[in-house]
C-alpha positions in Angstrom: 72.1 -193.8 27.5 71.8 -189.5 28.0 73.3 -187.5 25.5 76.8 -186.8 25.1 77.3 -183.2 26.3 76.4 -180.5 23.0 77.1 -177.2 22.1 74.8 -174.6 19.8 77.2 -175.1 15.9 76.5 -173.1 13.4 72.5 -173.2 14.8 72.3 -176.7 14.8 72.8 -178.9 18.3 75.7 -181.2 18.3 77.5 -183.3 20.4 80.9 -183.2 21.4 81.7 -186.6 19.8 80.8 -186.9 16.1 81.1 -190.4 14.4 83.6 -190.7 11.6 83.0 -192.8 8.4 86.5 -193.1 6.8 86.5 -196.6 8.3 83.3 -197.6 6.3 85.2 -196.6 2.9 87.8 -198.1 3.3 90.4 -194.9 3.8 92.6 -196.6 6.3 95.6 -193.7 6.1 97.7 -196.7 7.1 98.2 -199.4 4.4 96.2 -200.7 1.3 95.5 -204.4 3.3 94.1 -202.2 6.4 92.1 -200.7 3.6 91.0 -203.7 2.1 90.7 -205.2 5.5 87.9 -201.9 6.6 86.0 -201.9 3.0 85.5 -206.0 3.4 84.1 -205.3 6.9 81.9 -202.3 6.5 79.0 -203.8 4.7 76.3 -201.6 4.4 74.1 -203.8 7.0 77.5 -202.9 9.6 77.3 -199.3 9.1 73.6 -198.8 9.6 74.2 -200.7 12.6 77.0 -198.7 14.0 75.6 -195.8 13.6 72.2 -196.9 15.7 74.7 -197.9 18.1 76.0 -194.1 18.2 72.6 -193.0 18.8 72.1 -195.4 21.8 75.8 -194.3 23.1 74.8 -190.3 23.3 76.1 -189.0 20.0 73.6 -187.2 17.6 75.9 -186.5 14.5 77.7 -188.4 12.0 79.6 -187.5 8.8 80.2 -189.2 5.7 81.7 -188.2 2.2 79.1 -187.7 -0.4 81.0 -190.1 -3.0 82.0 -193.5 -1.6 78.4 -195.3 -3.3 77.7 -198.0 -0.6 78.4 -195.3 2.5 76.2 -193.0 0.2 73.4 -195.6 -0.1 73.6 -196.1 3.7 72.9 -192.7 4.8 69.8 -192.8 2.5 68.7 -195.8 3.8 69.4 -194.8 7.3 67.8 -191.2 7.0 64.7 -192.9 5.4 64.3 -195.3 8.2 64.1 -192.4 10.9 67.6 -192.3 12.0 68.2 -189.5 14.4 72.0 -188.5 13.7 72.4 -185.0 11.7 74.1 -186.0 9.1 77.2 -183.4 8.0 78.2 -184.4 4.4 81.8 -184.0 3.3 81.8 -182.7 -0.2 83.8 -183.2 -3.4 82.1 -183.2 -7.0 84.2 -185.8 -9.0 81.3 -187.7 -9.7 79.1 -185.0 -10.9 79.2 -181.8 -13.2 79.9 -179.2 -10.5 80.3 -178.5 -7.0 76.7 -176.9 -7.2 75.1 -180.3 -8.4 76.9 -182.2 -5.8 75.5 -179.5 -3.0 72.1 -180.0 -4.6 72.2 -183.8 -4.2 73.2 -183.7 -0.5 70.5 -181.1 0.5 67.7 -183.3 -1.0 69.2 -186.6 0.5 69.6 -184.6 3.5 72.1 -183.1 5.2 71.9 -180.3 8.0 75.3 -179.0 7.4 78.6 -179.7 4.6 81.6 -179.0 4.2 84.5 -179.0 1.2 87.2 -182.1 1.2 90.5 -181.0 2.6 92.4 -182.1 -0.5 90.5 -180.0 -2.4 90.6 -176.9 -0.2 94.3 -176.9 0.1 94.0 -176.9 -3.6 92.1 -174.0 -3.8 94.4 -172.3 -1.6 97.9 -173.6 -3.4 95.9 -171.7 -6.3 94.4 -168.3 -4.4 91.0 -169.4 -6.2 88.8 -167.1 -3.5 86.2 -166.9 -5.9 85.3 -170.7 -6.2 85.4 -171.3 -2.3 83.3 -167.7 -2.1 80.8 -169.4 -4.6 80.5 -173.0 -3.2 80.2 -171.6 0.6 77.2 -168.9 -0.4 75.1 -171.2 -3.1 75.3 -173.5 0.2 74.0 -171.1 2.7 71.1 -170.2 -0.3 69.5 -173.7 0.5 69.9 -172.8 4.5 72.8 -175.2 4.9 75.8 -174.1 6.6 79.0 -174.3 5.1 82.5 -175.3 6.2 85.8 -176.1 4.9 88.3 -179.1 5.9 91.9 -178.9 5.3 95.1 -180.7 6.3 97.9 -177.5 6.2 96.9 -174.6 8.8 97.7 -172.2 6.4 94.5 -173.0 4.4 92.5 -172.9 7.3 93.8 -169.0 8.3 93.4 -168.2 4.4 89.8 -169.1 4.3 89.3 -167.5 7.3 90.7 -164.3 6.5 87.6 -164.6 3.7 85.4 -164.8 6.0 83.1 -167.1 4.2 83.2 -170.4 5.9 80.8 -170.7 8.7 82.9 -173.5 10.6 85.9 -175.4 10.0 87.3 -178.7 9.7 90.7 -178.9 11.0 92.9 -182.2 10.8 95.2 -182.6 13.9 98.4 -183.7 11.3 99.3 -182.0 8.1 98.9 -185.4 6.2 97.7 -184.1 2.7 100.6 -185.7 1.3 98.9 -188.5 0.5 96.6 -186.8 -1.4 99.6 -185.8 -3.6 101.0 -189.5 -4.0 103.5 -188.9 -1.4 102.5 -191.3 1.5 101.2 -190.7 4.5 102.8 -188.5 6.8 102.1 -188.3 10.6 104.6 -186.0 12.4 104.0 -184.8 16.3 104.8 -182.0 15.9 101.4 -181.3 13.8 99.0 -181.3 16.5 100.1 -177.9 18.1 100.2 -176.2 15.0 96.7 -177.6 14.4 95.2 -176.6 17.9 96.8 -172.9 18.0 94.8 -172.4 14.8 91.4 -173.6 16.0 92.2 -171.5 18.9 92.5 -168.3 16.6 89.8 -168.9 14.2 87.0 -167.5 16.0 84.4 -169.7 14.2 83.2 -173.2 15.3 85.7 -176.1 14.6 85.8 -179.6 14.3 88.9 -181.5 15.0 89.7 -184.3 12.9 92.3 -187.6 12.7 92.7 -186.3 16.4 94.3 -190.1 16.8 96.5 -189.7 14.0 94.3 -192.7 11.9 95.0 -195.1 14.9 98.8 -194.0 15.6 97.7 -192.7 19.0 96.0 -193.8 22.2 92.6 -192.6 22.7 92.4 -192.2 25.7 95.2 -189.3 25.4 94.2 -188.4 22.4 90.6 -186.9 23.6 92.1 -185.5 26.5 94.4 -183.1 24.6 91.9 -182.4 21.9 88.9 -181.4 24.3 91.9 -179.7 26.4 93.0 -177.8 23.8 90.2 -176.7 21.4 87.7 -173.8 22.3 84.8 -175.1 24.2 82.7 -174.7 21.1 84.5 -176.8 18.9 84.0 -180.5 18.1 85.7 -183.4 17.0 85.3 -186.3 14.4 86.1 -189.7 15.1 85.9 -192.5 12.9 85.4 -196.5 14.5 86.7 -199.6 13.0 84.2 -202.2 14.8 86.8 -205.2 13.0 89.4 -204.3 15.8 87.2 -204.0 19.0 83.5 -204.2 18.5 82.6 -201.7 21.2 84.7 -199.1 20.2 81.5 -196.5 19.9 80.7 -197.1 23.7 84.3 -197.2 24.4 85.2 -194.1 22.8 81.8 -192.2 24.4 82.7 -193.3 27.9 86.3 -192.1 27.4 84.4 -188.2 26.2 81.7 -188.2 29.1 84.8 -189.0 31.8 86.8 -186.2 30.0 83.6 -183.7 29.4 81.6 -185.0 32.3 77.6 -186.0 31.6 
C-alpha cells in the first residue's frame, strides 16, 4: 500500500495519520472495564503486530508514552527488529530521577522526536514554571531531538507558545484534563473549536489529538473536520482498539487518503 500523504515536521517526514497507543495501555478515557477490557487485549505480540499493519496501511509514525512497561518493551523490540515507524515518545519522568534521565532513556531507545505529557504541561502552566519547560525543551534539542509539548486546556498551548521554546505542539481536540485531577472524564462539543482556532494561531507544527473524543464520535466525521480545520502542516494522532473491529488501521487510512487524497 503507498504512503499516506506527509508533510516536512519539525525536519523529520511524517504522515498525516499517526498511530496512537493509549489503546495498548489500557487508557480507555471511558470506563475502568473498557480499560481492563484494552490492557487484556493489547499483548505485546498484538501491538508489534498492529503496528506492522500501520506500516503496510501507509502510515510511518507512531507514538507511545515512555512509562507504560509492556508498550515500552514493544517499541524496543519493534525498533530492534527493523521496524520502519518513527517513533515520537510522550514523556513524563515518574519512573525516573528527572525529566533529563527520562529524555536520555528515550534518545538511546530511539526516538526521532518527544514531547511532554499534557497533564504535566498544564501543570507547569497552572504554576508559570517557564524555566522547567525552557529546560526540558533545550536539553532535548542538545541530543538533536525535537521537542514538543501536549496539553488538554488551550491556554497552555498559547502560554508555551508565547515562550517560544516548543518546536511543535500536541493539541487534544476536548479540554479533558479533568481526569487527570480525579474529576472524571469530561467531553464537551463545544471543545473542538476552541482546540482548532488555537492550532490555527500557533504558527508551529501541530498534532491533533482525541480528535474522536476517545470513541465518542464517528470517524468518519471526525477526520473530516480535523484535516478541514487544522493547518495543512499539522498532524493528527489516532489510537486503534483492534478488540472492537480488527481492521480499524486500514479502515481508518482509507477514510484519511478519501479525505487527503493519495
Amino acid at each position: 500500500m503507498a504512503q499516506l500523504p506527509v508533510v516536512d515536521f519539525c525536519g523529520l517526514k511524517l504522515t498525516r495519520l499517526l498511530i496512537g497507543a493509549n489503546p495498548f495501555g489500557g487508557y480507555s478515557h471511558q470506563s475502568e472495564a473498557r480499560d481492563r477490557q484494552m490492557k487484556d487485549y493489547y499483548t505485546r505480540d498484538r501491538i508489534l503486530e498492529t503496528w506492522r499493519r500501520a506500516e503496510k496501511a501507509g502510515i510511518n509514525a507512531m507514538i507511545t508514552n515512555n512509562e507504560t512497561p509492556h508498550v515500552l518493551e514493544a517499541v524496543k523490540a519493534y525498533l530492534s527488529q527493523g521496524g520502519t515507524l518513527q517513533w515520537i515518545a510522550q514523556m513524563n519522568c515518574r519512573n525516573k530521577p528527572d525529566m533529563e534521565s527520562a529524555i536520555d532513556e528515550a534518545v538511546k531507545i530511539g526516538c526521532m522526536a518527544l514531547y511532554f505529557h499534557g497533564a504535566l504541561v498544564d501543570e507547569v502552566f497552572q504554576k508559570k514554571e517557564e524555566k522547567k519547560i525552557v529546560s526540558w525543551c533545550d536539553y532535548a534539542r542538545k541530543a538533536g531531538i525535537p521537542a514538543g509539548v501536549a496539553g488538554h486546556d488551550p491556554k497552555t498551548h498559547l502560554w508555551v507558545n508565547g515562550l517560544k521554546t516548543a518546536d511543535f505542539h500536541c493539541v487534544c481536540f476536548f479540554n479533558c484534563g479533568s481526569v487527570h485531577k480525579g474529576e472524571g472524564e469530561r467531553f464537551t462539543l463545544h471543545d473542538p473549536a476552541a482546540a482548532t482556532e488555537t492550532i490555527r494561531r500557533i504558527r508551529k507544527p501541530c498534532i491533533g489529538y482525541k480528535i474522536m473524543g476517545a470513541g465518542r464520535i464517528d470517524p468518519a466525521m471526525a477526520f473530516e473536520y480535523a484535516f478541514s480545520s487544522i493547518k495543512k502542516n499539522d498532524v493528527v494522532n489516532v489510537g486503534v482498539f483492534r478488540g472492537d473491529k480488527d481492521g480499524m488501521v486500514e479502515e481508518n487510512c482509507a477514510l484519511v487518503r478519501k479525505i487527503l487524497g493519495g
